[in-house]
C-alpha positions as CSV (number, residue, x, y, z in Angstrom):
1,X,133.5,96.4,78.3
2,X,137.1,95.0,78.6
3,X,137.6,93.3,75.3
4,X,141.2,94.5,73.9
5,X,142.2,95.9,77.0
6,X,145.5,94.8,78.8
7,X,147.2,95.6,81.6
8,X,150.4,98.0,81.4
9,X,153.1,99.6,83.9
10,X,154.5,102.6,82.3
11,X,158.4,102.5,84.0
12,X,160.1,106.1,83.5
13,X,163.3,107.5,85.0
14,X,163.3,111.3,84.7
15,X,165.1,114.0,86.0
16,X,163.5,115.3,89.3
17,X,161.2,118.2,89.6
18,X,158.4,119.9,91.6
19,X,155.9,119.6,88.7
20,X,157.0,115.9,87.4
21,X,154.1,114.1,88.1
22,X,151.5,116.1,86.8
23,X,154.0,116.8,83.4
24,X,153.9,112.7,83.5
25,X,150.3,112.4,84.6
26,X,149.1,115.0,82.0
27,X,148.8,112.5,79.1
28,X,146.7,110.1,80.6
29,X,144.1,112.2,81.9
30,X,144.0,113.9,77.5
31,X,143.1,110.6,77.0
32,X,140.9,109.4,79.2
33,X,142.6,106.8,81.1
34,X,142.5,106.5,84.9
35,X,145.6,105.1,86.6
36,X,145.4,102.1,89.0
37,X,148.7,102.2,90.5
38,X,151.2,104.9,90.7
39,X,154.8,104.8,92.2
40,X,157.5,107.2,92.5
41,X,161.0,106.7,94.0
42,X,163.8,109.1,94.4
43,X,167.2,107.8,94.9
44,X,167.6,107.1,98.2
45,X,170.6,109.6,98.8
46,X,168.2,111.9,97.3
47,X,169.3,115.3,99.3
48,X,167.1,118.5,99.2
49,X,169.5,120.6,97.1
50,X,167.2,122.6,94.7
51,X,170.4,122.9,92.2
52,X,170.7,118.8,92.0
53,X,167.1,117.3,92.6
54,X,168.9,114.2,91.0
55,X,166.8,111.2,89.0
56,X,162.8,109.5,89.8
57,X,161.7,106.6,89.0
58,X,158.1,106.6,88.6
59,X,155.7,103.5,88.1
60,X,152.4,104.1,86.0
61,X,150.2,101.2,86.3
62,X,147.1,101.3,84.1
63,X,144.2,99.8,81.6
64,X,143.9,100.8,77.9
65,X,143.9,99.0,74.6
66,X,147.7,98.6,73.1
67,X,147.6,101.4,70.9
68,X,146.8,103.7,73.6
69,X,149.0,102.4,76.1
70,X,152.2,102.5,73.4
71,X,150.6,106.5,72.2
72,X,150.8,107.1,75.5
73,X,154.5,105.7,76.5
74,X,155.7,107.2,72.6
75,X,154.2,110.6,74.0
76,X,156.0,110.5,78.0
77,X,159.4,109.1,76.2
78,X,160.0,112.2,74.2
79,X,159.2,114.8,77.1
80,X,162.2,117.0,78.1
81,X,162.9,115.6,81.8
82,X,162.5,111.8,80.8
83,X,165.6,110.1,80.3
84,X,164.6,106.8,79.9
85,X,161.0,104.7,80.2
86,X,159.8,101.3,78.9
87,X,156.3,100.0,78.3
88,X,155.5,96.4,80.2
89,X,152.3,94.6,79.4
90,X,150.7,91.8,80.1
91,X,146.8,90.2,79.7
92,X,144.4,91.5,82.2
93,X,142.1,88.9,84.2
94,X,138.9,89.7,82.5
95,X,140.3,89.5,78.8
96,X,142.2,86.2,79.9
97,X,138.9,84.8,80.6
Protein backbone atom coordinates (compact mmCIF):
# COMPACT_ATOMS: atom_id res chain seq x y z
CA UNK A 1 0.00 0.00 0.00
CA UNK A 2 2.20 2.93 -1.26
CA UNK A 3 -0.38 5.11 -2.99
CA UNK A 4 0.38 8.91 -1.73
CA UNK A 5 3.45 8.10 -0.22
CA UNK A 6 6.73 9.95 -1.18
CA UNK A 7 10.04 9.93 -0.30
CA UNK A 8 11.46 12.75 2.15
CA UNK A 9 15.00 13.64 3.83
CA UNK A 10 14.29 15.60 6.92
CA UNK A 11 17.71 18.04 6.94
CA UNK A 12 18.12 19.74 10.60
CA UNK A 13 21.06 21.59 12.04
CA UNK A 14 20.74 21.66 15.86
CA UNK A 15 22.75 22.48 18.66
CA UNK A 16 24.60 19.36 19.93
CA UNK A 17 23.59 17.12 22.79
CA UNK A 18 23.72 13.73 24.41
CA UNK A 19 20.00 13.09 23.95
CA UNK A 20 19.54 14.85 20.26
CA UNK A 21 18.67 11.97 18.40
CA UNK A 22 16.15 10.50 20.30
CA UNK A 23 14.56 14.37 21.10
CA UNK A 24 14.68 14.25 16.93
CA UNK A 25 13.78 10.69 16.55
CA UNK A 26 10.89 10.95 19.11
CA UNK A 27 8.31 12.30 16.58
CA UNK A 28 8.53 9.70 14.11
CA UNK A 29 8.17 6.78 16.17
CA UNK A 30 4.38 9.01 17.85
CA UNK A 31 3.57 8.60 14.50
CA UNK A 32 4.35 5.58 13.20
CA UNK A 33 6.89 6.09 10.67
CA UNK A 34 10.06 4.02 10.43
CA UNK A 35 13.21 5.73 9.16
CA UNK A 36 15.15 4.38 6.23
CA UNK A 37 18.16 6.35 6.44
CA UNK A 38 19.56 8.37 9.17
CA UNK A 39 22.79 10.57 9.23
CA UNK A 40 24.43 12.71 11.73
CA UNK A 41 27.51 14.91 11.29
CA UNK A 42 29.25 17.00 13.82
CA UNK A 43 31.54 19.64 12.56
CA UNK A 44 34.55 18.26 11.95
CA UNK A 45 36.59 20.44 14.55
CA UNK A 46 34.03 19.19 16.75
CA UNK A 47 36.20 19.03 20.20
CA UNK A 48 34.85 17.16 23.37
CA UNK A 49 34.30 20.25 25.53
CA UNK A 50 30.96 19.52 27.38
CA UNK A 51 30.53 23.55 27.77
CA UNK A 52 30.54 23.97 23.67
CA UNK A 53 29.30 20.67 22.03
CA UNK A 54 28.95 23.08 18.99
CA UNK A 55 26.16 22.37 15.92
CA UNK A 56 24.86 18.63 14.14
CA UNK A 57 23.62 18.16 11.19
CA UNK A 58 21.45 15.32 11.05
CA UNK A 59 19.79 13.61 7.87
CA UNK A 60 16.27 11.80 8.32
CA UNK A 61 15.48 9.89 5.36
CA UNK A 62 11.93 8.42 5.40
CA UNK A 63 8.29 7.29 3.75
CA UNK A 64 4.97 8.92 4.73
CA UNK A 65 2.24 10.77 2.89
CA UNK A 66 3.00 14.71 2.55
CA UNK A 67 0.98 15.80 5.35
CA UNK A 68 2.75 13.61 7.67
CA UNK A 69 6.10 14.24 6.48
CA UNK A 70 5.45 18.37 6.64
CA UNK A 71 3.53 17.52 10.51
CA UNK A 72 6.42 15.98 11.18
CA UNK A 73 9.26 18.60 9.89
CA UNK A 74 6.55 21.63 11.37
CA UNK A 75 6.81 19.60 14.79
CA UNK A 76 11.16 19.00 14.80
CA UNK A 77 11.48 22.83 13.47
CA UNK A 78 10.00 24.37 16.55
CA UNK A 79 11.99 22.10 19.15
CA UNK A 80 14.42 24.13 21.47
CA UNK A 81 17.87 22.80 20.10
CA UNK A 82 16.93 23.00 16.28
CA UNK A 83 18.22 26.00 14.63
CA UNK A 84 17.42 25.43 11.32
CA UNK A 85 15.83 22.24 9.18
CA UNK A 86 14.19 21.88 5.67
CA UNK A 87 11.87 19.35 4.26
CA UNK A 88 13.21 17.67 0.69
CA UNK A 89 10.82 15.46 -1.21
CA UNK A 90 10.72 13.75 -4.06
CA UNK A 91 8.37 10.70 -5.76
CA UNK A 92 9.18 7.31 -4.49
CA UNK A 93 9.69 4.32 -7.18
CA UNK A 94 6.54 2.55 -6.43
CA UNK A 95 4.15 5.66 -6.66
CA UNK A 96 6.21 6.71 -9.92
CA UNK A 97 5.09 3.58 -11.39
Amino acid sequence: MTAGLLRHRLVVEADAHPNLMLRLLEPFAIHGVQPTRVRLDAAEDARLDPAALGAMRVEVGFTAPVELAERLWARIDVMVPVRTSHLVSSASAEAAA
